[in-house]
Structures are given as C-alpha cells and as structure tokens.
C-alpha positions in Angstrom: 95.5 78.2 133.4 93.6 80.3 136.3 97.1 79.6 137.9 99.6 81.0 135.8 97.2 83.9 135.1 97.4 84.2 139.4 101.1 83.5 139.8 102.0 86.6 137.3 99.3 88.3 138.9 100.1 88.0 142.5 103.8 89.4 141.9 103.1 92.5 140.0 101.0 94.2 142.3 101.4 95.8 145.8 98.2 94.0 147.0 98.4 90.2 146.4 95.7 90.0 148.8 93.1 91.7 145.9 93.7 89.3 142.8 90.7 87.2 142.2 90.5 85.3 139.1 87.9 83.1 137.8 87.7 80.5 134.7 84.8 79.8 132.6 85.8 76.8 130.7 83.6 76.0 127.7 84.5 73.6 124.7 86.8 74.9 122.8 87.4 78.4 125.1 88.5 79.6 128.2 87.7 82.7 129.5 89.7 84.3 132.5 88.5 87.0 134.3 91.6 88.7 136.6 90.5 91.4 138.9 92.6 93.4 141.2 92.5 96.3 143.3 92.0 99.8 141.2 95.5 101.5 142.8 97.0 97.7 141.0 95.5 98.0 137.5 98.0 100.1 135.7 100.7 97.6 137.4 99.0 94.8 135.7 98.4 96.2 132.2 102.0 97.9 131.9 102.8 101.0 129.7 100.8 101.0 126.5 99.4 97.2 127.6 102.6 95.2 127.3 102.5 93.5 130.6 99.2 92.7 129.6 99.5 91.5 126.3 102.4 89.5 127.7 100.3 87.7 130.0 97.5 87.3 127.1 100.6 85.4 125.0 101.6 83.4 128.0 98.0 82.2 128.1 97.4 81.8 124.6 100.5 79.3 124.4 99.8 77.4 127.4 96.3 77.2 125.6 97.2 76.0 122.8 98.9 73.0 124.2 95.6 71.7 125.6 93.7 72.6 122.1 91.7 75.5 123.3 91.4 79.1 122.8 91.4 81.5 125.7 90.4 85.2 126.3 91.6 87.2 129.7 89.7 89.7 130.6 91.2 92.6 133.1 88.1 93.6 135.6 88.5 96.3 138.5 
C-alpha cells in the first residue's frame, strides 16, 4: 500500500526527492501518512481534491482486497 500511495506520489510532483510516506498498520486499518514539499501540495490534492480523492479510492480498493480499511492522510 505505502507503495502505490509513493508511485502516484513521486510522478505528480516537481520534487520526487520530498515524498515521504509512512504506514501504521493496525488490525483491521491502515493509516498512510504522505508528506511532500509545501510548493507540491496543491499538485497532489488536484482542483477541488480530485487527485486526492482519486488516490484515496485507489487505496481503499487495493485495501479492500486484503480485508482492511485504510485512511491517507496529506501532511506538509
């Protein structure tokens, strides 16, 4: 999951170099936490979200697979 969220990540902004993400996996959850550099943030969330609510979906279904729910969190 951490490397989808990564992959997508890395190819939308203008510095790859920036992306960190972390995983917390519990149970029944994952939580991601993507953080790039601030001049990258609007890149990654997209007009009115959709880029992020894209990658949110992506997640979910690949989450779903596995049986788990998962949350991403976008973090400057």
């Amino acid at each position: 999951m951490k490397e989808l969220v990564e992959y997508i990540a890395r190819f939308l902004v203008d510095n790859p170099e920036a992306v960190q993400v972390t995983e917390v996996e519990g149970e029944r959850s994952i939580i991601i936490e993507l953080r790039v550099a601030p001049d990258d943030m609007g890149k990654v969330i997209g007009k009115q979200g959709k880029i992020a609510k894209s990658i949110r979906t992506l997640t979910k279904a690949t989450a779903a697979k596995e049986g788990k729910r998962v949350v991403v969190e976008i973090l400057r």
